[in-house]
N, C-alpha and C positions, 0 to 999 in steps of 0.2 A: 371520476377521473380528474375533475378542475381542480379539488381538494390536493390530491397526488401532488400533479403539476407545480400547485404553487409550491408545496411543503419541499421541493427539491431544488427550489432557490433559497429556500428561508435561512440555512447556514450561512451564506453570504454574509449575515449580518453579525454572525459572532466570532469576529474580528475581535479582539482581545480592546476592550476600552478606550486600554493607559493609554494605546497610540494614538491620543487624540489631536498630537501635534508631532509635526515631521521635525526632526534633531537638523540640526546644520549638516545641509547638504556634502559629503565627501569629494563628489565629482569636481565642481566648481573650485575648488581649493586645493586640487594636486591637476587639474587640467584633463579628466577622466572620466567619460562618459559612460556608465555601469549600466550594461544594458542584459534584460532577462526574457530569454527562451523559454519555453516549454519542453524544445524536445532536440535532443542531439541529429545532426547532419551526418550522413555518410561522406560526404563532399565538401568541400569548401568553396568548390567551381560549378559553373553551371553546363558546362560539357557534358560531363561523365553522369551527372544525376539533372532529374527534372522536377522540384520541389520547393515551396517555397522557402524550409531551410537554406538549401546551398542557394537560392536566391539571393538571400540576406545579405551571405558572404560573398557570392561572385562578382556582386553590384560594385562593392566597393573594391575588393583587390582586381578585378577586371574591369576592360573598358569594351564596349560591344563598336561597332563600326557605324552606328547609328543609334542615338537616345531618345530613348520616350520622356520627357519634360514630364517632371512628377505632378505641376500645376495645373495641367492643362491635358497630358495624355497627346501633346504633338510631338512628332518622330523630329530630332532633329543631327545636323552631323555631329560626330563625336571624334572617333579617329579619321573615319574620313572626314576631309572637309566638305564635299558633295558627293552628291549620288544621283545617280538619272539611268532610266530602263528607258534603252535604245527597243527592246520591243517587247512583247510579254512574256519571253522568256531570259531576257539578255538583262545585266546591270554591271553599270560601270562607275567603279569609285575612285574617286580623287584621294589620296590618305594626306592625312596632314604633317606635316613636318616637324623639325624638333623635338620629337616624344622619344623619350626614353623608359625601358622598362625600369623596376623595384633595382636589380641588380647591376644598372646602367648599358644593357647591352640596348642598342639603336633601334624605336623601331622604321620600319619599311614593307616594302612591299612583299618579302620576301616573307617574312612571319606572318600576312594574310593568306598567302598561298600555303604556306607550311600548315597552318590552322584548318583550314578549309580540306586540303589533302584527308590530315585527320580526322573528319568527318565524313569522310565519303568512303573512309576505309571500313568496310563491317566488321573486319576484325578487330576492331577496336570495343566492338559491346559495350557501346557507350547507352544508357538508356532511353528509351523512344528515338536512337539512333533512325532507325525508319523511318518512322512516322516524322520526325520532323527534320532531320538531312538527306534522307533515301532520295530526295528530288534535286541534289546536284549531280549534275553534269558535268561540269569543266570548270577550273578555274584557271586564268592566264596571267601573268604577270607582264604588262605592255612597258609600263616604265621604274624606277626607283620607289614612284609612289604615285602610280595606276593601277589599276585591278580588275578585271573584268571575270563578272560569276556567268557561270550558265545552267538552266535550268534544265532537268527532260520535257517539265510541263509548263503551263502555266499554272502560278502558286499567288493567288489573289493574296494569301496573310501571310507571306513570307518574308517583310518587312518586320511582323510580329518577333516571328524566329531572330533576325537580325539583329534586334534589339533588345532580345533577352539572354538567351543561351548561349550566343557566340559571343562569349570573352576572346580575345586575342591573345595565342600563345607568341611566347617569345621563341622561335625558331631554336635558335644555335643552344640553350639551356634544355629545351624538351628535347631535342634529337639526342645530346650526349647525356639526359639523365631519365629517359621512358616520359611517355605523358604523366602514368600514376605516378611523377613527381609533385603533379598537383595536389594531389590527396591531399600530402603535412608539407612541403614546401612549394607553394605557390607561387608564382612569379607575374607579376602582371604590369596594366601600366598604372591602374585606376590609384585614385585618393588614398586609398591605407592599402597597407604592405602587411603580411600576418609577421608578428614579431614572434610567438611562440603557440602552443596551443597544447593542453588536453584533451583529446577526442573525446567528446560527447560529456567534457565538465566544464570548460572553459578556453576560449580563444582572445590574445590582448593583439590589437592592433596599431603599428602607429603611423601618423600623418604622413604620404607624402608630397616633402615639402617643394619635392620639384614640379609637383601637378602643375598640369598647360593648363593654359586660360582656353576654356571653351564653352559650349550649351547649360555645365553646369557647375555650382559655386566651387573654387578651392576650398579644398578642409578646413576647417580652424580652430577644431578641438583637437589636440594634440594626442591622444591616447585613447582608443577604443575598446574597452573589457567587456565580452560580451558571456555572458553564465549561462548554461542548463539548468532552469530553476524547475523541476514538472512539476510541480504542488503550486496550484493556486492559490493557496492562503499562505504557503509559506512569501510567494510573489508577492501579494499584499502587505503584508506584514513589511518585507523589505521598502515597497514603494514608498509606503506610512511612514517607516523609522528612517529614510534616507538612505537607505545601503544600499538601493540601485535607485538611476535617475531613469532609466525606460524602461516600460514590460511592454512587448509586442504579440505576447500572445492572451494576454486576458478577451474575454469573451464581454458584449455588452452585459449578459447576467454578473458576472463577475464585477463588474467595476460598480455595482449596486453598493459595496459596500465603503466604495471608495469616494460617492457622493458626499460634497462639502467639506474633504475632509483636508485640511491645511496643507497648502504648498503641495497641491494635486492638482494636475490640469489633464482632462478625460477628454478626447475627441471623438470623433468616429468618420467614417468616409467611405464611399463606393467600393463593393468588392464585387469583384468576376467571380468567386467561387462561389458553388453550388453543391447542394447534397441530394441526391436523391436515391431511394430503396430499389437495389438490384435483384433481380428474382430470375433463376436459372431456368428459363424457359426451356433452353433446346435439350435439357436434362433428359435421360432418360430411363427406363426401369422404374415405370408408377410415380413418374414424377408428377406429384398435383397441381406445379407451378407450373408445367404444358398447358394446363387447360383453362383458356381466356376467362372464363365464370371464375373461376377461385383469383384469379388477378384481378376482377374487375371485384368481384367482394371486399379483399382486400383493401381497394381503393377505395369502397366507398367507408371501413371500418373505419377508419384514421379519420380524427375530427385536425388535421392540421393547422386552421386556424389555432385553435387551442390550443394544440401542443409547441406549436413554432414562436405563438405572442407571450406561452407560459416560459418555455425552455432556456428561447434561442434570444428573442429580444421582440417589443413592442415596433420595430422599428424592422426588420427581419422579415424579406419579400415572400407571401406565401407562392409557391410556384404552381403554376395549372400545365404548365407544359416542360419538357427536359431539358429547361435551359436559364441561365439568368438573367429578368428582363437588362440588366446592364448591360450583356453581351449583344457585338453586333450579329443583327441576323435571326435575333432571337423572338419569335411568334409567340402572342400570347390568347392570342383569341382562336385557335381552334376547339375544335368537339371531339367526343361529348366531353363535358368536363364533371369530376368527381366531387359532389359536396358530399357530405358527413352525410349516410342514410344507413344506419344501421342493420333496419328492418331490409332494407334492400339486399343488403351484403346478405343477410342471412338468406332471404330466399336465390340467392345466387349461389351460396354454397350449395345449396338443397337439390338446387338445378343441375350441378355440378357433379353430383353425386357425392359427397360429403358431407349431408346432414352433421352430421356429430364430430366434423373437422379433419385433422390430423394433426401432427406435429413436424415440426422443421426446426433447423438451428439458422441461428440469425447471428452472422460476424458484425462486429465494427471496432472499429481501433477505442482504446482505451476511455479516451475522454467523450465518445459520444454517449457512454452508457448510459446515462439520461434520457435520452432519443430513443436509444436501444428501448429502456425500461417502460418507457409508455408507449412503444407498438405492442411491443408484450401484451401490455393491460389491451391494447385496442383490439388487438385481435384477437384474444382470451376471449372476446366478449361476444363471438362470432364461432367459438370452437376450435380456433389454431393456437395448437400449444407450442410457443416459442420458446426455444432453449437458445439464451443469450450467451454467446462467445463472444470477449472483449479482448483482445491483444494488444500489445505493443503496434505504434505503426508501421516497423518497417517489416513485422510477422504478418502483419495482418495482408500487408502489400504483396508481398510473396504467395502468400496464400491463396489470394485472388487473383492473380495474375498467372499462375498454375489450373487455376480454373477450377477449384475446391471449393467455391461457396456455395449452397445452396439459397441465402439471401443475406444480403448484406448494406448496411447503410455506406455509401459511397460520396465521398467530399471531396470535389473535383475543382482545379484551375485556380486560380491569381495569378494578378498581374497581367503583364504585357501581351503573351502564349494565349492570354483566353478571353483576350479583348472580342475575339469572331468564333462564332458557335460551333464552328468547325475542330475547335480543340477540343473540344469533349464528347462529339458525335463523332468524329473521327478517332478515338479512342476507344467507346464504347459499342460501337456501331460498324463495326470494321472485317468482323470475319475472323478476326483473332480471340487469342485467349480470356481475354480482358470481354470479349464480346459474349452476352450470355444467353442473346437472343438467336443472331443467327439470319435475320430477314435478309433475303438474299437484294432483295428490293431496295433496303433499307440503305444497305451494304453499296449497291449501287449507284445509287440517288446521291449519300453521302459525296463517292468520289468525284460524281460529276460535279457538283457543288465546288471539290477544291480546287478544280481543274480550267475553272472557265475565270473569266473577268468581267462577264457580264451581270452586273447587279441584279435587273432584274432576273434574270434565269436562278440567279443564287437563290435568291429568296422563294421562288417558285418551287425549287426541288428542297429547300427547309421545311417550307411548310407543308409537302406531303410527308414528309419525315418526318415531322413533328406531328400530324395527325393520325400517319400510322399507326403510332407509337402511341399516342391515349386511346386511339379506338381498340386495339388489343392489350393494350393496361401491360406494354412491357419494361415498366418500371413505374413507379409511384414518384413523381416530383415531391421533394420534401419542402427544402427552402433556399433562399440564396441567404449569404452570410453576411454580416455587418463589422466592416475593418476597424477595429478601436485601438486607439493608441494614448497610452496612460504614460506622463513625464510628469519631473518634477517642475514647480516654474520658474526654473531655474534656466528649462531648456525649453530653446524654441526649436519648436519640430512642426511646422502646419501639414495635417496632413492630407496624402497625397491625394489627386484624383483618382489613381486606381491603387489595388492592395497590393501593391510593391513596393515599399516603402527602400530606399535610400536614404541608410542611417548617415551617409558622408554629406548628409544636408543639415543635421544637424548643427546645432550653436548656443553659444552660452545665453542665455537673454539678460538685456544690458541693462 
């Protein structure tokens, strides 16, 4: 299997020669910051979707009411000028003055309240509408630019939410043109304004130049071109010759071949996202993945060290429990824990009643099939024949969220939303679709978790949740991911504390 492993980074390295040197940068000499995706957005807003795509884009053409400091990960005010929670479930913002939307309509009080309405509205099918707005209550408008939110519960990471997803709509534009005006015309107050866009080939954005002085720098690249590029050698290839100055989705395997290579500057930095293998437990009609023996097998086939230091990166946290040591709240020392025991697995299947295996099909979106291809080998090796299904993301999204998978590699959180554990146990672990366990306990323990403010209590009801969850093997923790960010050095981009990167920080370097 080592063999395997390495042979499926080895491409990496043939990168085409001639580009031994990067051509004069384009960006820098028309004022153009040419920046490459992997994969086209549904969204351009972080309302309506919850991903790190429309992240990308809501960061900069929206302003949230409160900012996460990309340096440090400290919340600080943004539209409001303060904020203060009169009690655990009450906050009262101060909004700042002088801001103007893209289109110069004022903002005030009146566009928080209007914003907020539409999130409390279900019919609006906004996604994880639920799960992350279902816990407003009221919002009041006290002055021109006061605001007070109210909760049902107490929501210990609801500052999280405040500082990611909640862009501010401009009132008096979204009422007389539907929200999905956001879709292809945006309106917001943040750093760039969308000038035009291709769905899912390309969006240019430019500066602006009325941005307030606040928590984070004015723009000062004048022109933002951000590409669909999905092929990561074609990416490569670009970065080498100069035709784009950022790629934000290369993989640390990926930038192997981007080592030393001229007027290339390769970072990397803490990411909240986590992967871990989904196994439809509460399945039923002979489902094998019911029976804790065939889960615990499973977990001990998979030699993860191996496959996560081969695949993902030397540097690529191996996970023992469902969550990523980054994450707050996140346990790492419960039991039992699964090393590599082959011989184990096998006499668990035997136990099981599956001597000689069975077969399942195994989803994961497109680019894991690496990951995909060596549980295959892992568990081939144990008698489970995996038939590997690779999809598109946002099929694959659908598919699992209808409740269709029988096991599937899942890549969960970045950024601000998954700073606290509770956004991906609260997801996975809930009683919904998404959920494919079912533990009614599990289920419970989660809620109480988001409902209290007392630290210790949190962590008390995590960690029986988290040992739940290894003791009946209902999921296999894969790994946590490692955020890298590939410029030319042309551009100074340090990057961020957490993997939400705010390309409107970018600059030419001098």
């Amino acid at each position: 299997m080592k063999n395997r492993l390495i042979r499926s980074t080895r491409f990496l390295f043939l990168v085409p020669l001639v580009l031994t040197a990067a051509t004069a940068w384009a960006g820098q000499a028309d004022d153009t910051l040419r920046v490459a995706v992997a994969r086209e957005t549904d969204f351009v807003d972080s309302i309506h979707t919850s991903s790190a795509d429309s992240d990308l884009f809501g960061t900069i053409l929206f302003d949230t009411l409160i900012y996460a400091d990309r340096a440090t990960g400290e919340f600080k005010p943004l539209l409001a000028s303060s904020w203060k929670w009169t009690d655990d479930k009450t906050v009262e913002f101060k909004l700042r003055e002088g801001v103007k939307f893209q289109n110069g309509e004022a903002f005030n009080a009146d566009d928080v309240v209007y914003t907020f309405r539409q999130l409390m509205n279900m019919d609006n099918k906004f996604r994880q509408q639920q799960q992350d707005f279902g816990n407003i209550a009221a919002v009041e408008k006290i002055d021109d630019f006061t605001v007070k939110l109210t909760l049902k519960q107490p929501e210990p990471t609801f500052e999280n939410v405040l500082a990611s997803r909640i862009g501010i709509w401009p009132n008096e534009y979204t009422e007389a043109n539907g929200h999905m005006v956001h879709a292809t015309k945006p309106v917001g107050t943040g750093p760039y304004a969308l000038k035009s866009m291709q769905k899912g080939s390309s969006y240019t954005l430019v500066k602006n130049a009325d941005y307030f002085e606040g928590p984070r720098a004015k723009p000062t690249i004048g022109t933002i071109e951000v590409r669909v590029i999905p092929e990561t050698q074609t990416q490569i290839a670009e970065i080498m010759s100069g035709g784009i100055d950022m790629a934000l989705s290369l993989s640390p395997a990926d930038t192997i071949a981007l080592q030393g290579a001229p007027g290339v500057v390769i970072e990397t930095g803490q990411s909240t996202r986590m992967f871990f293998l989904s196994m439809n437990v509460a399945g039923k009609d002979n489902n094998p993945l019911a029976n804790a023996d065939v889960r615990r097998a499973i977990s001990y086939a998979v030699n993860k060290p191996e496959m996560v230091h081969g695949l993902v990166s030397p540097d690529a946290a191996v996970l023992a429990t469902d969550c990523n040591p980054s994450q707050r709240f996140c346990i790492t020392d419960v039991k039992p824990v699964y090393d590599f025991d082959r011989e184990k697995a096998k006499a668990l299947m035997k136990a099981a009643g599956y001597p000689d295996g069975f077969a399942v099909t195994l989803m994961a979106e497109a680019s894991l099939r690496p990951i995909g291809e060596a549980l295959q080998g892992y568990l081939s090796a144990i008698g489970i024949k995996v038939n590997l299904e690779t999809l598109p993301l946002p099929a694959w999204r659908e598919r699992f969220i209808k409740g269709e998978s029988q096991m599937s590699i899942v890549g969960w959180g970045s950024g601000v939303s998954s700073l606290d554990i509770s956004n991906s146990l609260g997801i996975f672990f809930n009683g919904s679709s998404t959920d494919y366990v079912k533990d009614k306990d599990i289920t419970a323990w989660n809620a109480a978790a988001s409902r209290t403010m007392d630290k210790a209590e949190r962590e008390a009801l995590y960690r029986k949740t988290l040992t739940r969850i290894n003791e009946e093997a209902y999921v296999l923790p894969l790994y946590g991911a490692v955020a890298t960010y590939v410029t030319s050095d042309q551009v100074k981009f340090p990057a961020p504390a957490i993997d939400f990167p705010d390309i409107s920080l970018a600059a030419w370097a001098k």
